[in-house]
MOPAC internal coordinates of N, CA, C and O (Angstrom, degrees):
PM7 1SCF
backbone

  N    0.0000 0     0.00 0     0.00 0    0    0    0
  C    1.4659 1     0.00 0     0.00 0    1    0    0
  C    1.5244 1   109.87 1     0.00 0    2    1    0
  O    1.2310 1   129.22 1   -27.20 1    3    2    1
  N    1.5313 1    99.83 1   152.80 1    3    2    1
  C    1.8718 1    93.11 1  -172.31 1    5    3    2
  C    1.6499 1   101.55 1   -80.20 1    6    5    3
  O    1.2310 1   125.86 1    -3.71 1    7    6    5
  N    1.3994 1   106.34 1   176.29 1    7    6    5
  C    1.1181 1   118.96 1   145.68 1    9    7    6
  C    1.0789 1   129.33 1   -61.72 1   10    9    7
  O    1.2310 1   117.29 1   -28.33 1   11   10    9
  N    1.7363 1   122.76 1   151.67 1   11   10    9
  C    1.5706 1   127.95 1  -171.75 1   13   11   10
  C    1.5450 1    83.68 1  -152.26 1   14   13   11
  O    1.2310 1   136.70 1   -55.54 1   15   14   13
  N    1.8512 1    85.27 1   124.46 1   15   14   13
  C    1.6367 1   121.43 1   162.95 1   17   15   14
  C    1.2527 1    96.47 1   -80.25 1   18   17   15
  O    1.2310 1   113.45 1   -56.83 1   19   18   17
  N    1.5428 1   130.00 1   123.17 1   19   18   17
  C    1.3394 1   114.83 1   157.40 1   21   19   18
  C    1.8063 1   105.24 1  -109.39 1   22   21   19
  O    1.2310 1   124.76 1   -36.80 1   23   22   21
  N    0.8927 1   108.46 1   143.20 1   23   22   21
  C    1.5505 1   140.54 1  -175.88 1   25   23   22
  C    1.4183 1   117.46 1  -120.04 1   26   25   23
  O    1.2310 1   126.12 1   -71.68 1   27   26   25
  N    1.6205 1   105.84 1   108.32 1   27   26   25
  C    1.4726 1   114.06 1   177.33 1   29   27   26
  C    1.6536 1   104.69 1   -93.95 1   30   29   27
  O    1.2310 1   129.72 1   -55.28 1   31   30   29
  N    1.5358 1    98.87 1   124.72 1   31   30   29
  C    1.1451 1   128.98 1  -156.63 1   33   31   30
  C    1.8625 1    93.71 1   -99.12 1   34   33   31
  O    1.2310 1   111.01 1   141.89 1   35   34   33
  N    1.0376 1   134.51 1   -38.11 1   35   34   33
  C    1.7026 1   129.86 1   173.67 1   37   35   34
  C    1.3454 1   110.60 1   -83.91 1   38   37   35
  O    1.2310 1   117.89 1  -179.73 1   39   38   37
  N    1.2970 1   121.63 1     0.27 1   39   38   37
  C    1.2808 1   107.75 1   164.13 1   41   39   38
  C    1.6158 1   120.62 1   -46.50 1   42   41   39
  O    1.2310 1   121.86 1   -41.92 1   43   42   41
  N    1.5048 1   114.04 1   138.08 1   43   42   41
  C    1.6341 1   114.20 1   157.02 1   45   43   42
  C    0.8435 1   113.37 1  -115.42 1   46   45   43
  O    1.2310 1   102.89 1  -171.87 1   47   46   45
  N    1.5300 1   148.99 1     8.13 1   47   46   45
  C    1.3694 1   136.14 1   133.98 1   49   47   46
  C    2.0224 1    78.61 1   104.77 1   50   49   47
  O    1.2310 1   113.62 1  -137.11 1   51   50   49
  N    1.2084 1   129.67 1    42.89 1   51   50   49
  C    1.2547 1   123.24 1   171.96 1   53   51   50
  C    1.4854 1   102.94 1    41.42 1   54   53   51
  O    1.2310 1   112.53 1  -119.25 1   55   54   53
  N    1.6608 1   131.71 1    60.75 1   55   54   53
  C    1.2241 1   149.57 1   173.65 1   57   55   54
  C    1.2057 1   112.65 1  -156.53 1   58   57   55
  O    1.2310 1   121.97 1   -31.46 1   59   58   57
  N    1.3194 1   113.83 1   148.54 1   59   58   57
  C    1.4851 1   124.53 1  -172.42 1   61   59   58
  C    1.9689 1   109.14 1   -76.70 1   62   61   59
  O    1.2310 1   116.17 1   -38.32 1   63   62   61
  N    0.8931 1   124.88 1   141.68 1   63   62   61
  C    1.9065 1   121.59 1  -160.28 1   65   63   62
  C    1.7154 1    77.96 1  -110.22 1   66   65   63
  O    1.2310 1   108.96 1   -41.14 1   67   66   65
  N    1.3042 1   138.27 1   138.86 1   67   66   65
  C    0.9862 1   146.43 1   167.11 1   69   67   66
  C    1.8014 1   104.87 1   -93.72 1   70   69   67
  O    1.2310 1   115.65 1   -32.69 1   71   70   69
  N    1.2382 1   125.86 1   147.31 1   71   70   69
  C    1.5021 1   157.41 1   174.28 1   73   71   70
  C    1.5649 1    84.40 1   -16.21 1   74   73   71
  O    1.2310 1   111.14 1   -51.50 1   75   74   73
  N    1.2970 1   134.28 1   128.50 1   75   74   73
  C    1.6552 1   126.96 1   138.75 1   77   75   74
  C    1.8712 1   111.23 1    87.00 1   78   77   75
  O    1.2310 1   133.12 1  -172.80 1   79   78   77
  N    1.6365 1    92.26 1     7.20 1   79   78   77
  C    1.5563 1    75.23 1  -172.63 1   81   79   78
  C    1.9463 1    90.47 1  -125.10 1   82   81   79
  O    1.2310 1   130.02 1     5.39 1   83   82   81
  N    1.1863 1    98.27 1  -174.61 1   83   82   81
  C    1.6289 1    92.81 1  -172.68 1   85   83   82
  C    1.4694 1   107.96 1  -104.15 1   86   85   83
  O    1.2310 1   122.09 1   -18.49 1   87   86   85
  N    1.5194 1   113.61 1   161.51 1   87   86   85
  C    1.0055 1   101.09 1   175.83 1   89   87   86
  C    1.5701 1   114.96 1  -105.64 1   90   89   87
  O    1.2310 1   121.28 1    -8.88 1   91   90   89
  N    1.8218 1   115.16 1   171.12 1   91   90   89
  C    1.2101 1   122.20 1  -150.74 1   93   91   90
  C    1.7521 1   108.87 1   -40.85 1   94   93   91
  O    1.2310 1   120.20 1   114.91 1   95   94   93
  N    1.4399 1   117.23 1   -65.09 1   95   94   93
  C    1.3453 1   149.28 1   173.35 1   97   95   94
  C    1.6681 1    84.35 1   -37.99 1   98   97   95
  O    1.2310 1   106.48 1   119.61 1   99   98   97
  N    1.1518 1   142.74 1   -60.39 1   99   98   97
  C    1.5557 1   127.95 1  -173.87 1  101   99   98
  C    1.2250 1    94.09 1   -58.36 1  102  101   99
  O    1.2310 1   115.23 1    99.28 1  103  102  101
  N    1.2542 1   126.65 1   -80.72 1  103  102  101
  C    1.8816 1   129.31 1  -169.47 1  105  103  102
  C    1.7812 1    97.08 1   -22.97 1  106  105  103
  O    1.2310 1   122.72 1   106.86 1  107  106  105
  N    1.3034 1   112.40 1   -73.14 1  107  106  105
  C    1.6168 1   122.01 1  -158.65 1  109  107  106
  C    1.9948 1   104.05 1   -48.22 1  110  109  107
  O    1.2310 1   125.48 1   130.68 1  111  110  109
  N    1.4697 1   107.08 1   -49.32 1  111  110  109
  C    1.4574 1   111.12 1  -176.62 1  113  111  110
  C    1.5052 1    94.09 1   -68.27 1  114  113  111
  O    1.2310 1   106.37 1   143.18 1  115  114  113
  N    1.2331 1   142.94 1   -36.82 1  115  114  113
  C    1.3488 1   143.51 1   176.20 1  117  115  114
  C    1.7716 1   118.82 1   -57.97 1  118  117  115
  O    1.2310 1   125.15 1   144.37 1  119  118  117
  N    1.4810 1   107.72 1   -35.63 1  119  118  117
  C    1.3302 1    97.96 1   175.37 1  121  119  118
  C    1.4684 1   110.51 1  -103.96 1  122  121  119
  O    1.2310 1   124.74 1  -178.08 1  123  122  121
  N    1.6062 1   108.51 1     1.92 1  123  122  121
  C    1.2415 1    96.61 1   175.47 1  125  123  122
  C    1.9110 1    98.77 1   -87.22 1  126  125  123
  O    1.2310 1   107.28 1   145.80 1  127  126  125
  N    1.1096 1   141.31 1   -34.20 1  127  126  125
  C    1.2971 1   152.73 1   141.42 1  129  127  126
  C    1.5373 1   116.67 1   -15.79 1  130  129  127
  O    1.2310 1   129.78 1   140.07 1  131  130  129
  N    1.1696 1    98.74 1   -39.93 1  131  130  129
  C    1.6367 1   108.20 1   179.47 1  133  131  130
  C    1.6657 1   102.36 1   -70.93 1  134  133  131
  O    1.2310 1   117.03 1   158.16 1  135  134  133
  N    1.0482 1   123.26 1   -21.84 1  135  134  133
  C    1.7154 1   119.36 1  -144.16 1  137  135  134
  C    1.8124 1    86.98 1  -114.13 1  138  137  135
  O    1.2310 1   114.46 1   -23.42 1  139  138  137
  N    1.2570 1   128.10 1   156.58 1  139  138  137
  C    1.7366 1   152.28 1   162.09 1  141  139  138
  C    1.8476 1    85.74 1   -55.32 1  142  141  139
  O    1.2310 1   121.96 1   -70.93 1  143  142  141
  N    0.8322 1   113.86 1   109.07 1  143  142  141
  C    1.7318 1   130.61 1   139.86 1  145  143  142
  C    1.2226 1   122.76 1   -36.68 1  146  145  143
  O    1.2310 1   112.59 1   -51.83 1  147  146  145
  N    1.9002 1   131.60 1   128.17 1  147  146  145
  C    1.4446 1    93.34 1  -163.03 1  149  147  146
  C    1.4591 1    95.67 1  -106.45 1  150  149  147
  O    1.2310 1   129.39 1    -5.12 1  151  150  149
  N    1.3142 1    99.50 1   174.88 1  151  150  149
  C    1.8280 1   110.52 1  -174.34 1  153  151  150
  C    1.3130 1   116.79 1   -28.61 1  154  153  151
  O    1.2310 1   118.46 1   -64.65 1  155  154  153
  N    1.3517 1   120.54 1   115.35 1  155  154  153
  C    1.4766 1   126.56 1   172.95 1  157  155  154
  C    1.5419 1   113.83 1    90.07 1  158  157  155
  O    1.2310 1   111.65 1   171.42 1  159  158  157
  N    1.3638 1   133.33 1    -8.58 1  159  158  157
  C    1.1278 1   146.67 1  -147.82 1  161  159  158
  C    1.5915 1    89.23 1  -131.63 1  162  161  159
  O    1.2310 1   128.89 1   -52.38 1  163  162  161
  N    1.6393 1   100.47 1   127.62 1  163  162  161
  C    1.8100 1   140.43 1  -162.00 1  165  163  162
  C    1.3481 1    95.55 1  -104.35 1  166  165  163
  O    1.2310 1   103.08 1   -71.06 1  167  166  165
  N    1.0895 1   148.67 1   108.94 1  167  166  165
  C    1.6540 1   142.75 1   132.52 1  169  167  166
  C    1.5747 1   122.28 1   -41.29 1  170  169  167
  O    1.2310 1   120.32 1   -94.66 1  171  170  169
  N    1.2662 1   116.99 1    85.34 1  171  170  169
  C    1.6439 1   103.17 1  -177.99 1  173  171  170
  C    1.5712 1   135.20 1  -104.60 1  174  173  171
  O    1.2310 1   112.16 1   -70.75 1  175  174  173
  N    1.3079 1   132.40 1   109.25 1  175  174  173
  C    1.3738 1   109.85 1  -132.50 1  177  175  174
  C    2.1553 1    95.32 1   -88.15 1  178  177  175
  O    1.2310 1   114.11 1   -50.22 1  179  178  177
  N    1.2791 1   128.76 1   129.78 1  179  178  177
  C    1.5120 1   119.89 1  -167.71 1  181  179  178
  C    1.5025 1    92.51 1  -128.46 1  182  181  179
  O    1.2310 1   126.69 1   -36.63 1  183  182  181
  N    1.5350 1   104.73 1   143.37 1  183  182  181
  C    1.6056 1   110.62 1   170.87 1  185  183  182
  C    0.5674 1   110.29 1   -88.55 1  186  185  183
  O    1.2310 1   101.88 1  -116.79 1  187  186  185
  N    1.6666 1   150.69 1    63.21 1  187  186  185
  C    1.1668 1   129.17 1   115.36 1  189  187  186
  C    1.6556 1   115.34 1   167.37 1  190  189  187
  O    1.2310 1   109.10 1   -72.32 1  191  190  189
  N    1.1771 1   138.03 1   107.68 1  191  190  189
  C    1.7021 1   151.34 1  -164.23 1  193  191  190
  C    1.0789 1   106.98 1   -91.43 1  194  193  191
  O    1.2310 1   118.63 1  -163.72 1  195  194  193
  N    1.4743 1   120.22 1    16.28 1  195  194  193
  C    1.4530 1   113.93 1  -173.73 1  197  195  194
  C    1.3336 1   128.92 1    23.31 1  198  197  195
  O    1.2310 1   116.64 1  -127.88 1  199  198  197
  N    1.2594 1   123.99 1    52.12 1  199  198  197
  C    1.3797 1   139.18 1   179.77 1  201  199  198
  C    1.5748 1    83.50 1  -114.74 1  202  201  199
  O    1.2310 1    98.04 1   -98.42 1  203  202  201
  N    1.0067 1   156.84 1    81.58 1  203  202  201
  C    1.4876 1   142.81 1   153.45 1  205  203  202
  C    1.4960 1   123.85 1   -78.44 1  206  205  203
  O    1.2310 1   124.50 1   150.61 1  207  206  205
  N    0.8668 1   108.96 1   -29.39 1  207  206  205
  C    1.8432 1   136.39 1  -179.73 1  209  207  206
  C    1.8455 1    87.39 1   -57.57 1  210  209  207
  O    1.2310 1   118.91 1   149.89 1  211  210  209
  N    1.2761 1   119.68 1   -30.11 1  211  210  209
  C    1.6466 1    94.95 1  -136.66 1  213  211  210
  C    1.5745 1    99.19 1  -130.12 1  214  213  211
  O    1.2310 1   121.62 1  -165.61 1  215  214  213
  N    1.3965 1   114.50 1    14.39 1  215  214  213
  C    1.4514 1   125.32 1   179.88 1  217  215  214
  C    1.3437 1   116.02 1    99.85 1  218  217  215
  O    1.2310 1   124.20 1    14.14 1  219  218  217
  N    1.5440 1   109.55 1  -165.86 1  219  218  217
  C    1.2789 1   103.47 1   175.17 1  221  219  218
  C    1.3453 1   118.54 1   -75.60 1  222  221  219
  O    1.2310 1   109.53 1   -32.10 1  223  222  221
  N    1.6260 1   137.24 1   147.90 1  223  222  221
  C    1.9741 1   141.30 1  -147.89 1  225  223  222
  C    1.3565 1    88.01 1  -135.47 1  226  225  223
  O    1.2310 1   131.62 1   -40.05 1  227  226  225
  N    1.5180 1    95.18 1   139.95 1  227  226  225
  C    1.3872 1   120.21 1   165.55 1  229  227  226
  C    1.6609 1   107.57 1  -128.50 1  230  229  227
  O    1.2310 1   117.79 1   -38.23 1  231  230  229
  N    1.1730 1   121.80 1   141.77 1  231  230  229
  C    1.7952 1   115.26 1   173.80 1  233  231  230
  C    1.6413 1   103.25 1  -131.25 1  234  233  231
  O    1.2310 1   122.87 1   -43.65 1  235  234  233
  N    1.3069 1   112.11 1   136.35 1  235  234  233
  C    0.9993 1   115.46 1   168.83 1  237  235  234
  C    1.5747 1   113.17 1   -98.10 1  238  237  235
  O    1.2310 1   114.86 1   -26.09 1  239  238  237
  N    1.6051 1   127.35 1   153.91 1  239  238  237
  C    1.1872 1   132.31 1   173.97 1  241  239  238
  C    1.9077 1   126.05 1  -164.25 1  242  241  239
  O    1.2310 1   130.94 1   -17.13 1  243  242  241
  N    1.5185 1    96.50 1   162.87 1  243  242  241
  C    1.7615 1    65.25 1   172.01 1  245  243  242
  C    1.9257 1    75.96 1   177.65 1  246  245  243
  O    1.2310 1   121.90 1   -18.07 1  247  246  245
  N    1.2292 1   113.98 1   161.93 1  247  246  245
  C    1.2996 1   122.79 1  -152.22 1  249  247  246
  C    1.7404 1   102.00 1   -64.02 1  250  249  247
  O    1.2310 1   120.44 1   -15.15 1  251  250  249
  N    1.5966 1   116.77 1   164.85 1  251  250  249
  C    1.5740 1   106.07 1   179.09 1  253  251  250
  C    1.2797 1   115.93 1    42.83 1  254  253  251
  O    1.2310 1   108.35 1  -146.00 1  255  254  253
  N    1.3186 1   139.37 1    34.00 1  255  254  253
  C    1.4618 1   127.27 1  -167.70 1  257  255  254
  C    1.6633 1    86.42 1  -148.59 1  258  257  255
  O    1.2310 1   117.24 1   -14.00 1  259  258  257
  N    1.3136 1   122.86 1   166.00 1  259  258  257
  C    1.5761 1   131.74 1   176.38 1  261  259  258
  C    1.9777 1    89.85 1  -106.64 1  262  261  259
  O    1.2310 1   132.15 1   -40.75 1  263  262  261
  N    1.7808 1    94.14 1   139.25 1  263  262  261
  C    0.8323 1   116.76 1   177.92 1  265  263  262
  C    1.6935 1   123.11 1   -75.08 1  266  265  263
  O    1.2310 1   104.08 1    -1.80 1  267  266  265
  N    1.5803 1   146.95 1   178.20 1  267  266  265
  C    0.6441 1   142.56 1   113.77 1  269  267  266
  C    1.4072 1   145.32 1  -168.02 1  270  269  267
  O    1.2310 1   113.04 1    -5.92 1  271  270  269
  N    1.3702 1   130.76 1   174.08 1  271  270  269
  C    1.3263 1   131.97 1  -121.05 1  273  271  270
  C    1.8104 1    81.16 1  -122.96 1  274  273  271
  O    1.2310 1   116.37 1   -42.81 1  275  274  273
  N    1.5962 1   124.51 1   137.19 1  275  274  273
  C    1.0921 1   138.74 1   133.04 1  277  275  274
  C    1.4668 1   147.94 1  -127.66 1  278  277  275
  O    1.2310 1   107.40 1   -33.02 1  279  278  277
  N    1.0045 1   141.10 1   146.98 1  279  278  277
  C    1.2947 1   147.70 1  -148.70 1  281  279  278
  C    1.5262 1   117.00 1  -111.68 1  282  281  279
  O    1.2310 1   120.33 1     5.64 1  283  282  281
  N    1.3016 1   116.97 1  -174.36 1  283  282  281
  C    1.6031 1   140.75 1   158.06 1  285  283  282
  C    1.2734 1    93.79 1    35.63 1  286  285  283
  O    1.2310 1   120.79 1  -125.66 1  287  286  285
  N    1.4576 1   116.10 1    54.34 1  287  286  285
  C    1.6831 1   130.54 1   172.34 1  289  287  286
  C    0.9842 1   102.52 1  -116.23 1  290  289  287
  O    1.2310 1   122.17 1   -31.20 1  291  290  289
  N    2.0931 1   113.44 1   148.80 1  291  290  289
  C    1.2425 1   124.15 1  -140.46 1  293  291  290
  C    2.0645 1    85.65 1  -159.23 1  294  293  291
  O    1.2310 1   125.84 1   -35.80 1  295  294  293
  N    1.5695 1   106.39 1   144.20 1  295  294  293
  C    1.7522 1   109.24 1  -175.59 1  297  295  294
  C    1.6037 1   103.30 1   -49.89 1  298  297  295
  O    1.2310 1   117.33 1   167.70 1  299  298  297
  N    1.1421 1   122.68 1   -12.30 1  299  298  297
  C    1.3852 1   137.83 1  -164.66 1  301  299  298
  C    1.5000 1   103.06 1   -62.72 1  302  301  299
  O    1.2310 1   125.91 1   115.17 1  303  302  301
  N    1.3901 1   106.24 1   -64.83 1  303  302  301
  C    1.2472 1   143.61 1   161.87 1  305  303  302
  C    1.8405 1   116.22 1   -35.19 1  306  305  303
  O    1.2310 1   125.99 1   150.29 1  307  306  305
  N    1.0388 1   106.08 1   -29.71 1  307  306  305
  C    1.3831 1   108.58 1  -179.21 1  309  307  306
  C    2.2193 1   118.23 1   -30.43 1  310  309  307
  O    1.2310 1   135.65 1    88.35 1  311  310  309
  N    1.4097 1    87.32 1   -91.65 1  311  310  309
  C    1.6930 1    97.12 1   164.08 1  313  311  310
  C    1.1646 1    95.69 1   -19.83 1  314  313  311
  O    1.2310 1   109.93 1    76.22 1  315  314  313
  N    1.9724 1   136.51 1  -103.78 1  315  314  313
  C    1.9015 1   113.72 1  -155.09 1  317  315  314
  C    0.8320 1   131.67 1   -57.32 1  318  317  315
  O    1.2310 1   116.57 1   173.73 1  319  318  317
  N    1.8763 1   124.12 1    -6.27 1  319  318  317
  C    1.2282 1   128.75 1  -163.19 1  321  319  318
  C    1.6598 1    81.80 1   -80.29 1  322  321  319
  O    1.2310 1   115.88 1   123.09 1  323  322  321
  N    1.3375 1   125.42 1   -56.91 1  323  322  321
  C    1.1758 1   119.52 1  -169.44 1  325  323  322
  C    1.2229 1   129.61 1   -74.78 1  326  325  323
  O    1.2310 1   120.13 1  -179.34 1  327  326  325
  N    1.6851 1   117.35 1     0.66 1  327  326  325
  C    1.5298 1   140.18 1   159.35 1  329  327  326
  C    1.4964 1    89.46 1   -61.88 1  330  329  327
  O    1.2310 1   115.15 1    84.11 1  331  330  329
  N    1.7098 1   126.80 1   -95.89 1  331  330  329
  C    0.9955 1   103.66 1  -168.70 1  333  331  330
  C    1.4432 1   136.68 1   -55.36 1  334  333  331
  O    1.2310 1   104.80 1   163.05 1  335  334  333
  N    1.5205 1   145.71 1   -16.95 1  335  334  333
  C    0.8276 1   132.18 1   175.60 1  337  335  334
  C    1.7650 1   110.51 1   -62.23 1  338  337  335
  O    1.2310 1   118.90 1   162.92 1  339  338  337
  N    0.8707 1   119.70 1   -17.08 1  339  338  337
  C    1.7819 1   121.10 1   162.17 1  341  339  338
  C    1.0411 1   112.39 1   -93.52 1  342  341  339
  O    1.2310 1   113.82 1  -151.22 1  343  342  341
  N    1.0345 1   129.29 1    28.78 1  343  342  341
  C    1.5479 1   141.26 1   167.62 1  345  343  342
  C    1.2151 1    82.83 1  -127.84 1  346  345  343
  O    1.2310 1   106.36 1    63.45 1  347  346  345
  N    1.3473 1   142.95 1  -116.55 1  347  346  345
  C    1.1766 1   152.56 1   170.56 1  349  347  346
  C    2.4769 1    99.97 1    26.30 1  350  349  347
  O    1.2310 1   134.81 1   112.52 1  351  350  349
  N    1.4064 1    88.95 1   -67.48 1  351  350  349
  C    1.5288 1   111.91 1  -151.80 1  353  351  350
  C    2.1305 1    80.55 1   -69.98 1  354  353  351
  O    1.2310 1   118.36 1   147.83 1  355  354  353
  N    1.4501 1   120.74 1   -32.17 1  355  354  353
  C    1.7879 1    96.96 1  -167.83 1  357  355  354
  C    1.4866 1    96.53 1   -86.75 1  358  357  355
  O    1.2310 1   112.89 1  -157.09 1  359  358  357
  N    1.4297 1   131.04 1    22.91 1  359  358  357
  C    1.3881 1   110.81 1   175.33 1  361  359  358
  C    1.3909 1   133.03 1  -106.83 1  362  361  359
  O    1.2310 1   111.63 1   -56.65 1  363  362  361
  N    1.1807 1   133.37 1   123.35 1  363  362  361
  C    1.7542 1   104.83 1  -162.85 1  365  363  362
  C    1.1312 1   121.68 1   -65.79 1  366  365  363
  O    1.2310 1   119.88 1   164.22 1  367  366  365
  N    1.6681 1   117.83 1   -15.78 1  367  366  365
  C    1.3730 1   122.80 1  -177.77 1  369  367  366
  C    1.7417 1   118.13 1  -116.39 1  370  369  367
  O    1.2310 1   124.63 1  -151.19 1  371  370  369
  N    1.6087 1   108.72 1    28.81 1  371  370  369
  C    1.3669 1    94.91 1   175.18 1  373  371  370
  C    1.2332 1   112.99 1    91.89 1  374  373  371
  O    1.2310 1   114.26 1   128.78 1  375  374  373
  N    1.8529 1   128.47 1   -51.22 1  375  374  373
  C    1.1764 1   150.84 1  -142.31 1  377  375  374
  C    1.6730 1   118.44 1   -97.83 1  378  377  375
  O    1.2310 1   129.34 1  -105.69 1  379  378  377
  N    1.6812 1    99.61 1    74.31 1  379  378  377
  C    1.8597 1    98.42 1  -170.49 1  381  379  378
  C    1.5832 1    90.06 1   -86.93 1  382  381  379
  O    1.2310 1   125.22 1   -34.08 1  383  382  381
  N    1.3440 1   107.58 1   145.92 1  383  382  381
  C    1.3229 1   113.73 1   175.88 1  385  383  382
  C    1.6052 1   107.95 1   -63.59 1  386  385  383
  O    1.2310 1   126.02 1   -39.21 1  387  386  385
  N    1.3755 1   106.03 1   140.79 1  387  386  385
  C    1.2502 1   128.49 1   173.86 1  389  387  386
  C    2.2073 1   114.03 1   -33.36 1  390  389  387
  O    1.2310 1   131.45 1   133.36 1  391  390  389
  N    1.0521 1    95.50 1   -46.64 1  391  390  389
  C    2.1539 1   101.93 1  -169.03 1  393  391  390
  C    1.6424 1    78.33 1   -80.99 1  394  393  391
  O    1.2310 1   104.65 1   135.19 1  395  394  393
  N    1.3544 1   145.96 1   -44.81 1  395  394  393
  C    1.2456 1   121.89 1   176.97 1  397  395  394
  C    0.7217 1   153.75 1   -94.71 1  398  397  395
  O    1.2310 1   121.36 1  -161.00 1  399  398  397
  N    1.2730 1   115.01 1    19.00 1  399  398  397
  C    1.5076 1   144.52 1   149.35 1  401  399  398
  C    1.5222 1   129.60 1   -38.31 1  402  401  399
  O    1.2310 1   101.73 1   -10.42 1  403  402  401
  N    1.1087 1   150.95 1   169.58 1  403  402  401
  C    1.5388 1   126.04 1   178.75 1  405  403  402
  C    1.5572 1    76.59 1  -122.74 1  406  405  403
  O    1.2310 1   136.05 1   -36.17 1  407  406  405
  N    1.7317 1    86.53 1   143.83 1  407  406  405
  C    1.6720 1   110.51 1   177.67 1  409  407  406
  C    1.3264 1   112.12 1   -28.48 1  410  409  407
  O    1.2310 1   120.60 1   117.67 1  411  410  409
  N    1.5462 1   116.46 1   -62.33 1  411  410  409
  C    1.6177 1    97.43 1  -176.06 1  413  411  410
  C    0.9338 1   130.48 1   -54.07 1  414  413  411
  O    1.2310 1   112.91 1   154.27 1  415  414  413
  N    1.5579 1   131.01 1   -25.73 1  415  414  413
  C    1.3192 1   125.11 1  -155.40 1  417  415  414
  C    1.7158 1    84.56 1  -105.51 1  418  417  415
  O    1.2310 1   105.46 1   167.21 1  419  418  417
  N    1.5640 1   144.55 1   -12.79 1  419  418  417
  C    1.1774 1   118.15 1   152.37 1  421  419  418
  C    1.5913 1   133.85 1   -58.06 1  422  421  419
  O    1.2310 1   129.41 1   150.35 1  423  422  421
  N    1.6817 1    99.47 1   -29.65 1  423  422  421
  C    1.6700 1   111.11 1  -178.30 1  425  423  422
  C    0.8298 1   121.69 1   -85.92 1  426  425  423
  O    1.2310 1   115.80 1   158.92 1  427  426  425
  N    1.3649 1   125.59 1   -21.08 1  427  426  425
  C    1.8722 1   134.05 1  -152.33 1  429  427  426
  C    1.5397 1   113.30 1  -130.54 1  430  429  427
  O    1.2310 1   122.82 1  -169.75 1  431  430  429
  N    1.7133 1   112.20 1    10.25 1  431  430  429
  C    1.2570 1   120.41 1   165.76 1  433  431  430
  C    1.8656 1   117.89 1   -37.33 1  434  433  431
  O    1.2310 1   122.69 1   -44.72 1  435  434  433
  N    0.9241 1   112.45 1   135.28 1  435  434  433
  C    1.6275 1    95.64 1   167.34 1  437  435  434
  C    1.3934 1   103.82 1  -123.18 1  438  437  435
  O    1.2310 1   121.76 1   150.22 1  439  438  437
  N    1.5752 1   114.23 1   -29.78 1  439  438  437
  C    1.6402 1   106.93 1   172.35 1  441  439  438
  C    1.3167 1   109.90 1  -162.31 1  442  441  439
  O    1.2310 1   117.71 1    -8.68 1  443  442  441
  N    1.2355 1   121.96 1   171.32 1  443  442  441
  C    1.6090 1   147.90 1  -174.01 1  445  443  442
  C    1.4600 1   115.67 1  -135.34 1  446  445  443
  O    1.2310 1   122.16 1   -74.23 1  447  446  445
  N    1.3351 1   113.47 1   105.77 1  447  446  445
  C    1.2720 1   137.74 1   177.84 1  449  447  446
  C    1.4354 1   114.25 1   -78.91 1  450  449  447
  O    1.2310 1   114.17 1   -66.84 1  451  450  449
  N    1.4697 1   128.64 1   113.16 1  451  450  449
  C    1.1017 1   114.51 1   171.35 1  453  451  450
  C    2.0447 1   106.49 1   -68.71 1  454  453  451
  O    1.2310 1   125.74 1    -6.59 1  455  454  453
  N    1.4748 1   106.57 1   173.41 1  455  454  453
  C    1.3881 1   120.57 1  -166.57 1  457  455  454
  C    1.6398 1    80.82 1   -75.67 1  458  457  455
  O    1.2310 1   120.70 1    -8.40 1  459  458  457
  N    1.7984 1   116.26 1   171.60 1  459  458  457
  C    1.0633 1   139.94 1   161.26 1  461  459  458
  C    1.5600 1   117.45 1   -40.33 1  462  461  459
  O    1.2310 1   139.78 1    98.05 1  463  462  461
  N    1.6132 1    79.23 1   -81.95 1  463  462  461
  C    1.6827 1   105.26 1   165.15 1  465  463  462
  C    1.7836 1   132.72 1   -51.21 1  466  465  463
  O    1.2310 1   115.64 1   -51.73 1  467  466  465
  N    1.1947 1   125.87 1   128.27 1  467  466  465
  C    1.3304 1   119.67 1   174.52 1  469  467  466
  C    1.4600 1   111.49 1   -30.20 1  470  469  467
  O    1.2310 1   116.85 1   -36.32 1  471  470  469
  N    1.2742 1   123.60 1   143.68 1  471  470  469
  C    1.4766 1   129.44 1   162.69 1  473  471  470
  C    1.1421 1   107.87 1   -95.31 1  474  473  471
  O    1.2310 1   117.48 1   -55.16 1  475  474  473
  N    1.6333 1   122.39 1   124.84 1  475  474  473
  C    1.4213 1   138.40 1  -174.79 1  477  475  474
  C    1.5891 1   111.48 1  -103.51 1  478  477  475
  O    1.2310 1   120.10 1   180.00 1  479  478  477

């Protein structure tokens, strides 16, 4: 099964969303939407990762693999978010080494999900 970016789309980035306009988490799933998906890797847009504290959240996941959760992401952000999720998506275990990671997703971790399944 592929990988799935999930993208919280009600995020407001701890800011008030004024009448008619979108909020941050819409923009970010929007420019990540804008961009080619990379091989094997699902864009899924979800209301809400309960990360609110920590900006707009993206989680990566995908079966047998450890999950995880990042934060204080911005449409800006689009391009590495989607660097690592193809990093993320060629590993069998979830597990891109740390130096190849793209900066955000080394700084802005918020968590690490172990897999479902026992890890052997």
């Amino acid at each position: 099964m592929a990988t799935v970016l999930h993208v919280c789309t009600t995020c407001r980035a701890g800011q008030p969303v004024p009448e008619g306009t979108d909020a941050p988490g819409r923009r970010l799933y929007d420019a990540l939407a804008a961009e080619a998906a990379p091989d094997g890797v699902t864009i899924c847009p979800v209301e809400c990762l309960s990360a609110c504290d920590h900006g707009c959240s993206v989680a990566l996941s995908k079966p047998g693999a450890w999950s995880y959760v990042y934060g204080r992401m911005t449409d800006a952000d689009a391009p590495e978010i989607l660097r690592g999720a193809a990093l993320y998506a060629g590993t069998a275990d979830g597990l891109v080494p740390w130096r190849d990671r793209p900066v955000i997703f080394r700084k802005q971790s918020l968590a690490r999900i172990p897999p479902l399944e026992p890890v052997k």
